[in-house]
N, CA and C atoms as a LAMMPS dump frame, in Angstrom:
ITEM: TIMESTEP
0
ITEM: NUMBER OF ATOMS
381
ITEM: BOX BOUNDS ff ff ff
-5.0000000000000000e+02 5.0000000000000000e+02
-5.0000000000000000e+02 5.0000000000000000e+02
-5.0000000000000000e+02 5.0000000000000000e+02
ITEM: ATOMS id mol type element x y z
1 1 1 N -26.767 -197.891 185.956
2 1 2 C -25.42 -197.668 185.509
3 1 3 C -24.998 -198.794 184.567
4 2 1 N -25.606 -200.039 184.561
5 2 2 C -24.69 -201.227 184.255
6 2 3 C -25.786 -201.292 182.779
7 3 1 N -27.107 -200.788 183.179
8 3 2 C -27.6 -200.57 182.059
9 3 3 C -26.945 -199.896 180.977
10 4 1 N -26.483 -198.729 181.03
11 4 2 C -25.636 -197.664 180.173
12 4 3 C -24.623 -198.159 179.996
13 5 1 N -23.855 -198.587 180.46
14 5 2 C -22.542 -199.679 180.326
15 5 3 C -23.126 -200.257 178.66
16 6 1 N -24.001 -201.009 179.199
17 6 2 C -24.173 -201.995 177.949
18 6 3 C -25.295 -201.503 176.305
19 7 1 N -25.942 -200.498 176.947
20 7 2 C -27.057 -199.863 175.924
21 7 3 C -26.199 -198.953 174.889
22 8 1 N -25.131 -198.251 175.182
23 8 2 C -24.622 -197.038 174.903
24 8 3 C -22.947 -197.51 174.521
25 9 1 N -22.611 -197.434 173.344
26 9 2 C -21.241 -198 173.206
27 9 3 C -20.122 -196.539 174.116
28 10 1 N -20.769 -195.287 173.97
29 10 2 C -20.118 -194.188 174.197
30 10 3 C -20.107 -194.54 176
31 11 1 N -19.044 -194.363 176.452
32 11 2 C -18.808 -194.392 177.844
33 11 3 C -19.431 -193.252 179.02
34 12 1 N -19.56 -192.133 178.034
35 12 2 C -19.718 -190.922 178.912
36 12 3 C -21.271 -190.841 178.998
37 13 1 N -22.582 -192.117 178.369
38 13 2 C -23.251 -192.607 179.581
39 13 3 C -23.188 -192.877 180.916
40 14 1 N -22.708 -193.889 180.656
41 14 2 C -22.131 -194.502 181.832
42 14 3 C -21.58 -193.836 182.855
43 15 1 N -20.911 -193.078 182.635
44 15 2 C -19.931 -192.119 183.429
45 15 3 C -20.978 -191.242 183.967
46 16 1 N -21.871 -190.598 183.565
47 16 2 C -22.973 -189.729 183.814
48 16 3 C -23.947 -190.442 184.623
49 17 1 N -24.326 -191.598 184.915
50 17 2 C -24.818 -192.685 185.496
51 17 3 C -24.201 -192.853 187.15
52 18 1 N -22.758 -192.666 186.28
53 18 2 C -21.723 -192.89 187.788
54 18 3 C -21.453 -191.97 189.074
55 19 1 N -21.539 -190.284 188.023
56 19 2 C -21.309 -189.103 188.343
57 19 3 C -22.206 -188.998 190.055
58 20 1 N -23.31 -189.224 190.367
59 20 2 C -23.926 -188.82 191.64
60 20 3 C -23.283 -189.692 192.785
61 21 1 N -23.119 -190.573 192.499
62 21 2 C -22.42 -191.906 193.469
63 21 3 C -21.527 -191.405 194.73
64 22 1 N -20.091 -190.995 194.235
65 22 2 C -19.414 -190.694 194.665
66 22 3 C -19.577 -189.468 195.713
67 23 1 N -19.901 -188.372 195.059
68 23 2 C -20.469 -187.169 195.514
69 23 3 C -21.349 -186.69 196.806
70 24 1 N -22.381 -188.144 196.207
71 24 2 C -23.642 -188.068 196.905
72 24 3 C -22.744 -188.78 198.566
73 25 1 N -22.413 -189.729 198.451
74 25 2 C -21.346 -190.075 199.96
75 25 3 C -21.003 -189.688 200.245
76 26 1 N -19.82 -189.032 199.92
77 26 2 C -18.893 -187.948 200.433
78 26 3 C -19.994 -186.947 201.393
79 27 1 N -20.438 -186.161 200.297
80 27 2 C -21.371 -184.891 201.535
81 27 3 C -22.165 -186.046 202.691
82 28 1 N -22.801 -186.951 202.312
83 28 2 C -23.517 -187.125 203.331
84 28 3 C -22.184 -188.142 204.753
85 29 1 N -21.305 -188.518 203.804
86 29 2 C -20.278 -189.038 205.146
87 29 3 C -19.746 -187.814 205.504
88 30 1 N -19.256 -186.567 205.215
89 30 2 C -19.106 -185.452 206.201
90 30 3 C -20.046 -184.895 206.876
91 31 1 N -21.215 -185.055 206.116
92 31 2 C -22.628 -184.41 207.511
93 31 3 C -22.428 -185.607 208.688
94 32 1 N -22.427 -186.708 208.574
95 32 2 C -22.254 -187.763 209.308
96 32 3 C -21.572 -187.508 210.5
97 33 1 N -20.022 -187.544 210.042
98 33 2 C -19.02 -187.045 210.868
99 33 3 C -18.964 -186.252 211.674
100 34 1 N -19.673 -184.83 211.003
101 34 2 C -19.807 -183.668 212.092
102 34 3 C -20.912 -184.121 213.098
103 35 1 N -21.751 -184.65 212.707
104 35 2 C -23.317 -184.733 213.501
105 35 3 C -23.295 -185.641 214.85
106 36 1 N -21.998 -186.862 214.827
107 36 2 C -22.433 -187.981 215.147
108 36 3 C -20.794 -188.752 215.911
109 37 1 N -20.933 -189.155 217.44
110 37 2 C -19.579 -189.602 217.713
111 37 3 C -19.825 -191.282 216.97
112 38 1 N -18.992 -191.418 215.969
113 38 2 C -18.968 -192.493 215.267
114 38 3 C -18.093 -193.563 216.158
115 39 1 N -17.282 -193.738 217.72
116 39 2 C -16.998 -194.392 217.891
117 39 3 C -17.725 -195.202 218.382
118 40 1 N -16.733 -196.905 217.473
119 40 2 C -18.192 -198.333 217.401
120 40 3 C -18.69 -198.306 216.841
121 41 1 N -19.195 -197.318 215.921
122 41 2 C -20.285 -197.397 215.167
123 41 3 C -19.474 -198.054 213.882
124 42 1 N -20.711 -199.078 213.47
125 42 2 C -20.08 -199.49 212.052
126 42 3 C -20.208 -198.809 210.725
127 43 1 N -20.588 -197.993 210.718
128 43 2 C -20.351 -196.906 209.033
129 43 3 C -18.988 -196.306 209.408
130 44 1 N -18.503 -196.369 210.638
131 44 2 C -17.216 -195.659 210.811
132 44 3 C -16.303 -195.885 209.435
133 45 1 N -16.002 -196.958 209.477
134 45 2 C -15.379 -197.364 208.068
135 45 3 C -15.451 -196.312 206.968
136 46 1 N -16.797 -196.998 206.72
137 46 2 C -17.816 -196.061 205.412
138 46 3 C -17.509 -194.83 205.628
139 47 1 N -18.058 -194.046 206.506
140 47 2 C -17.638 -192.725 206.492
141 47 3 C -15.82 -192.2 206.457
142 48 1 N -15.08 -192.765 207.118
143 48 2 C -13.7 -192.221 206.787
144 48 3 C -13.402 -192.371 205.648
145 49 1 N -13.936 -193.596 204.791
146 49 2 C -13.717 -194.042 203.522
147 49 3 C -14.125 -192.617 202.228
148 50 1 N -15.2 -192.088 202.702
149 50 2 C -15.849 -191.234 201.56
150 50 3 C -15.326 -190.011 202.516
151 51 1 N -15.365 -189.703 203.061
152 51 2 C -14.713 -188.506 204.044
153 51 3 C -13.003 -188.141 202.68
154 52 1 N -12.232 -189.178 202.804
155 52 2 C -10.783 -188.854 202.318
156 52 3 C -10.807 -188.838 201.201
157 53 1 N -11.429 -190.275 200.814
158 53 2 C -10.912 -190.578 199.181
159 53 3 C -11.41 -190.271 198.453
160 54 1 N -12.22 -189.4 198.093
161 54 2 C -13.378 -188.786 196.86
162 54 3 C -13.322 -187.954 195.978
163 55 1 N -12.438 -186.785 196.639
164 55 2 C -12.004 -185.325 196.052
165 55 3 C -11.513 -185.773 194.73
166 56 1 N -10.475 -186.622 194.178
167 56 2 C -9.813 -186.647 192.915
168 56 3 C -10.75 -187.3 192.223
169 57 1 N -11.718 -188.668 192.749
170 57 2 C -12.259 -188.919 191.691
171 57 3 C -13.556 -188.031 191.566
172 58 1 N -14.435 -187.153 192.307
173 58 2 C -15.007 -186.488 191.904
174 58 3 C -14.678 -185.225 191.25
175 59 1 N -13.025 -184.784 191.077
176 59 2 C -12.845 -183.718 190.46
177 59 3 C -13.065 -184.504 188.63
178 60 1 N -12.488 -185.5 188.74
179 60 2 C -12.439 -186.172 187.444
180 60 3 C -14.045 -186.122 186.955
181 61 1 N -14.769 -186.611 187.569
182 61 2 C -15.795 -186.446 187.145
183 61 3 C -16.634 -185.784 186.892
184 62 1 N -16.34 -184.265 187.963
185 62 2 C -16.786 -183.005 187.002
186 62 3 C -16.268 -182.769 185.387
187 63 1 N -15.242 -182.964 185.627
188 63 2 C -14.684 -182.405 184.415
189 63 3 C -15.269 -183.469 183.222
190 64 1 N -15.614 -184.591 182.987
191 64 2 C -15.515 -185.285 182.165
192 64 3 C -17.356 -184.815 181.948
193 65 1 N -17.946 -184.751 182.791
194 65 2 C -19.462 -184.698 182.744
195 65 3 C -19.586 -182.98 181.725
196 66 1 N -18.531 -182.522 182.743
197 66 2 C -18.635 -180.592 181.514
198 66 3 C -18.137 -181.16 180.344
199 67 1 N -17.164 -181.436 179.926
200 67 2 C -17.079 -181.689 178.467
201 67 3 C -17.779 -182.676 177.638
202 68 1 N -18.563 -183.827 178.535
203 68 2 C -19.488 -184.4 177.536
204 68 3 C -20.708 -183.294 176.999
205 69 1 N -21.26 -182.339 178.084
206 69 2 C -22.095 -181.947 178.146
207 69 3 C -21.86 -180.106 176.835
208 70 1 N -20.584 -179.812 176.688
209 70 2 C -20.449 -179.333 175.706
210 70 3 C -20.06 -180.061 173.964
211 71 1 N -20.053 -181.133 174.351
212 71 2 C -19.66 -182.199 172.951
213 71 3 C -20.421 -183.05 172.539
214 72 1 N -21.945 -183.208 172.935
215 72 2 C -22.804 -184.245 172.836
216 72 3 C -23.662 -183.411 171.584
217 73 1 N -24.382 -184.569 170.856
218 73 2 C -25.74 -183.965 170.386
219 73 3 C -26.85 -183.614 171.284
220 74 1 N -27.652 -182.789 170.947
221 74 2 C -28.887 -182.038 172.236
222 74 3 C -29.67 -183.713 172.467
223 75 1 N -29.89 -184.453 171.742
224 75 2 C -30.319 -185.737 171.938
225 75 3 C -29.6 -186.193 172.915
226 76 1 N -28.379 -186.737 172.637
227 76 2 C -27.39 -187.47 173.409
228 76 3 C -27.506 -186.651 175.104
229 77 1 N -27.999 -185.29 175.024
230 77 2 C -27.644 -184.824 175.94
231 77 3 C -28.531 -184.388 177.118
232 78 1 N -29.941 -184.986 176.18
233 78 2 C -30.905 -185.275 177.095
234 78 3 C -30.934 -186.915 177.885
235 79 1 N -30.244 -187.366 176.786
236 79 2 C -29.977 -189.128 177.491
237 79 3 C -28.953 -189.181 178.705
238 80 1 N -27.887 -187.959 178.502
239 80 2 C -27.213 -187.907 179.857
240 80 3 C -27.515 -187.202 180.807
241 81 1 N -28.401 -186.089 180.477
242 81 2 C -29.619 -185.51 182.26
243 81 3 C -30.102 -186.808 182.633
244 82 1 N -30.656 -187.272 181.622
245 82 2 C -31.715 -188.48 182.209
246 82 3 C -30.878 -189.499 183.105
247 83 1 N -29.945 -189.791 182.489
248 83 2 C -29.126 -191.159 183.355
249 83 3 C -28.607 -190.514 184.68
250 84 1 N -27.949 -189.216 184.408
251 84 2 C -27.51 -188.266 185.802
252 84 3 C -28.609 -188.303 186.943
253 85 1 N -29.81 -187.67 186.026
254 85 2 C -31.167 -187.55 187.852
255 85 3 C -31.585 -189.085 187.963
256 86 1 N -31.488 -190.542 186.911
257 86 2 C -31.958 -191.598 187.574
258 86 3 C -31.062 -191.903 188.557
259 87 1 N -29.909 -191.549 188.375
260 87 2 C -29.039 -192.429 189.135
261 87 3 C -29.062 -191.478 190.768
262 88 1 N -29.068 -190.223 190.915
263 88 2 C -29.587 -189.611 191.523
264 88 3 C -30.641 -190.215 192.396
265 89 1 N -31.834 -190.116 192.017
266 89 2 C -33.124 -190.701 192.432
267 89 3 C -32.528 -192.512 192.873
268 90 1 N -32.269 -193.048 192.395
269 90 2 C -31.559 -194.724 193.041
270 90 3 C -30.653 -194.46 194.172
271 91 1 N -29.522 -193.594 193.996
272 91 2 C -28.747 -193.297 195.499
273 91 3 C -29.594 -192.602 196.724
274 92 1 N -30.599 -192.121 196.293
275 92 2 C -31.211 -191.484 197.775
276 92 3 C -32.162 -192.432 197.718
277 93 1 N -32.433 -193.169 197.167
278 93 2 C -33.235 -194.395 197.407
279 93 3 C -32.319 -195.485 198.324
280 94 1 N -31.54 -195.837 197.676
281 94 2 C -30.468 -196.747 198.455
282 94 3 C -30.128 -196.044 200.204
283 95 1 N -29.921 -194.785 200.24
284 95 2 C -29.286 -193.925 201.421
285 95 3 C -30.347 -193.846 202.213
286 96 1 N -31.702 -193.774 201.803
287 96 2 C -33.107 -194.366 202.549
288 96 3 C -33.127 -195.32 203.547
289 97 1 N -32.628 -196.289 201.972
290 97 2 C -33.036 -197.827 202.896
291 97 3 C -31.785 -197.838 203.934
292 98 1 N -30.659 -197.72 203.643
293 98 2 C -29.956 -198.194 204.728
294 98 3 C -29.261 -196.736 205.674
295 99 1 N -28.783 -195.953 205.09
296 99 2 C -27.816 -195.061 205.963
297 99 3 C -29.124 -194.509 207.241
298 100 1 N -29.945 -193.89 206.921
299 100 2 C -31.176 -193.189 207.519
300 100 3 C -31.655 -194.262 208.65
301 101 1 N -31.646 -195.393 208.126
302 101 2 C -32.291 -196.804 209.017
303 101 3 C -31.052 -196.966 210.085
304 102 1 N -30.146 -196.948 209.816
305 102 2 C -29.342 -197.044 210.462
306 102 3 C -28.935 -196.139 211.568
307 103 1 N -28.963 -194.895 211.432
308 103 2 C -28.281 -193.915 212.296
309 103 3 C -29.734 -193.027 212.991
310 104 1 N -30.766 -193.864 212.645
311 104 2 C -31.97 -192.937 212.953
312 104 3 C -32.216 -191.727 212.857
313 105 1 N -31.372 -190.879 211.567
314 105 2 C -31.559 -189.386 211.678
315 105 3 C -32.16 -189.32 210.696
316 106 1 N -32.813 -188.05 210.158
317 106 2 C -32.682 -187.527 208.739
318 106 3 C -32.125 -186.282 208.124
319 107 1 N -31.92 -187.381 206.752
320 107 2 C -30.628 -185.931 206.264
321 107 3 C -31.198 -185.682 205.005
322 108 1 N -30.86 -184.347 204.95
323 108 2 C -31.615 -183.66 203.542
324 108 3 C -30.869 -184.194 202.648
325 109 1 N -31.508 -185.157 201.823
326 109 2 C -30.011 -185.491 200.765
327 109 3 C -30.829 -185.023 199.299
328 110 1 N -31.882 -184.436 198.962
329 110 2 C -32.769 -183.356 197.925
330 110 3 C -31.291 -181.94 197.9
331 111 1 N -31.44 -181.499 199.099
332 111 2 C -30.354 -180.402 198.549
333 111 3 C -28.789 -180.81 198.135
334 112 1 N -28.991 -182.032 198.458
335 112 2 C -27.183 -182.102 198.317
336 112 3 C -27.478 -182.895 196.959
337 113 1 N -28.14 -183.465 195.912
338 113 2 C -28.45 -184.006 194.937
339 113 3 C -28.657 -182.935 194.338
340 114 1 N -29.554 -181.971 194.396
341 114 2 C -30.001 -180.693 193.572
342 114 3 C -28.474 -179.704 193.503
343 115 1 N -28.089 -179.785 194.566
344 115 2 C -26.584 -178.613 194.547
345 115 3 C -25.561 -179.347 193.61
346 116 1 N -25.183 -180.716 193.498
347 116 2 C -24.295 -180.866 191.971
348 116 3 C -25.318 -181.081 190.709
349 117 1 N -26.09 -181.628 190.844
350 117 2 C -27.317 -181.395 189.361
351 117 3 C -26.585 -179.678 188.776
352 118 1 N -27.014 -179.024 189.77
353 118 2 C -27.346 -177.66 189.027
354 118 3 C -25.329 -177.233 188.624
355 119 1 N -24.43 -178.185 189.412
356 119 2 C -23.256 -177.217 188.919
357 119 3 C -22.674 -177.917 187.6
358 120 1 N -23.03 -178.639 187.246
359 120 2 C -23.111 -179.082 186.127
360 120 3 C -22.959 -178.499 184.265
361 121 1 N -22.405 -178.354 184.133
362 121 2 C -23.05 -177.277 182.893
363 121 3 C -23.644 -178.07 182.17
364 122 1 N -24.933 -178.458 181.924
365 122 2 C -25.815 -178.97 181.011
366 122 3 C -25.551 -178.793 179.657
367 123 1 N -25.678 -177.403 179.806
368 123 2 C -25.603 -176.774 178.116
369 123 3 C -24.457 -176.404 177.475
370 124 1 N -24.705 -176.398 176.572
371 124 2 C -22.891 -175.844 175.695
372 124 3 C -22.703 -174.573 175.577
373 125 1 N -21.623 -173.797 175.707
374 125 2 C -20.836 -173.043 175.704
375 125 3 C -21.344 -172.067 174.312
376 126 1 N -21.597 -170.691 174.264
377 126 2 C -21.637 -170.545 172.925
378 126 3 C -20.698 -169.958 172.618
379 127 1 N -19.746 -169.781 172.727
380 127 2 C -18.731 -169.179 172.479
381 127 3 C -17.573 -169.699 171.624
């Protein structure tokens, strides 16, 4: 992310970098929640945290990711798939090392990465 920050004067790198972050918590702090009596437990935090506060900034960030993705050059717009699935691939890397280690379960986090990838509109509009 901090890479694109600085490589890319256009923000909506970056932003596309940012886009899985949020998302990717949220679903997996509500699988959490349902699965698991979180009292004592210390992700409690963590999870109420991405449980409430996520919805507005991930609505923002759909929207900003669809209109880069109809306003980019096809170049530019392979540079923002690319930054979208790395950053992707780093959060279920990160959710590996610690959330999974932590709570000793496993959680499919392939479908919940693949289910906003695909709602995405990649491509532009021809209309």
């Amino acid at each position: 992310m901090y890479y694109n920050a600085y490589r890319y004067s256009d923000a909506s790198f970056t932003i596309c970098a940012m886009a899985p972050c949020p998302y990717v918590y949220q679903q997996l702090a509500l699988k959490i929640r349902a699965r698991n009596d979180l009292t004592n437990n210390p992700l409690k935090p963590w999870v109420d945290f991405y449980c409430v506060n996520m919805d507005e900034l991930i609505g923002h960030l759909d929207r900003w990711v669809n209109t880069f993705s109809q306003t980019t050059s096809d170049d530019e717009l392979e540079i923002l798939r690319k930054n979208f699935v790395e950053s992707c691939i780093h959060e279920k890397r990160f959710l590996i090392c610690h959330i999974i280690l932590k709570l000793g379960r496993n959680i499919n986090e392939n479908s919940i990465i693949n289910r906003r990838y695909r709602s995405y509109r990649w491509r532009r509009n021809n209309s």
